[in-house]
C-alpha positions in Angstrom: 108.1 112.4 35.9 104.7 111.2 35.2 104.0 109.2 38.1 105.5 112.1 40.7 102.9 114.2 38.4 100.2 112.0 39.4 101.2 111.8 42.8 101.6 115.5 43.2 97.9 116.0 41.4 96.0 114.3 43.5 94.1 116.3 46.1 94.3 119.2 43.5 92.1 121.3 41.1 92.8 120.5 37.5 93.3 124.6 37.8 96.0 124.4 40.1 98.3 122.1 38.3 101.7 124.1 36.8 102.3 124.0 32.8 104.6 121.1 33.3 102.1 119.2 35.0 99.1 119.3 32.4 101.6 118.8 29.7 102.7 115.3 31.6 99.5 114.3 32.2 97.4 115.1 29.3 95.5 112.4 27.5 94.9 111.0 31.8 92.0 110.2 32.9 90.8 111.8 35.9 88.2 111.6 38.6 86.4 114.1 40.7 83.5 113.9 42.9 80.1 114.8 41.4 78.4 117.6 42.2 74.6 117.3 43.7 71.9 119.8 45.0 73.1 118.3 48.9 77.0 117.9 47.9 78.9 120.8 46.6 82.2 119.0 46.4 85.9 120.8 46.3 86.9 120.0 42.3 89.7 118.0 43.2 91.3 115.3 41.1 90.4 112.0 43.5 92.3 109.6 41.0 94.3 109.7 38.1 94.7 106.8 35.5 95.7 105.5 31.6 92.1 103.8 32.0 88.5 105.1 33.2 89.4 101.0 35.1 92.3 102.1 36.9 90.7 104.7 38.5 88.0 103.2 39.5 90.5 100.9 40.7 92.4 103.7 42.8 89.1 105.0 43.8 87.9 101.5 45.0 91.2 101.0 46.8 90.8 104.6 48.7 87.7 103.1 49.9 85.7 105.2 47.9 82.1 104.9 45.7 83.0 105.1 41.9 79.4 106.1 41.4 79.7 109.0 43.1 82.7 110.3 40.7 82.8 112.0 37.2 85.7 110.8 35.0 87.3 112.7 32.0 90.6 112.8 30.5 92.8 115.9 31.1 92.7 118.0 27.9 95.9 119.5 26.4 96.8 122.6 28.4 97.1 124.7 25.0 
């Protein structure tokens, strides 16, 4: 179920995901879009990974700037 997880997280809020979801993907990495004074960007997970290199990798692939992404794992949900 992990990978549908994933799957289903992308495009999301870390807010957004069910019980059942956190729980499968805690200890993830994520990335979402950093937040500037000209970009207020939707929080939405852009990439999710076992490594801060796989999603840069899934980032990279998307066609999309790493730099421009914050990356932190998804905590426990309780």
């Amino acid at each position: 179920m992990t990978a549908q997880a994933s799957d289903r997280a992308l495009g999301r809020s870390p807010d957004e995901l069910s019980l059942d979801e956190r729980v499968h993907l805690t200890g993830k990495y994520i990335a979402m879009e950093m937040y500037t004074p000209q970009a207020l960007p939707m929080r939405r997970i852009e990439a999710i990974g076992d490594s801060l290199g796989e999603c840069v990798r899934m980032l990279k692939a998307r066609g999309l700037d790493s730099a421009l992404f914050e990356f932190s794992r998804l905590p426990a949900p309780y």
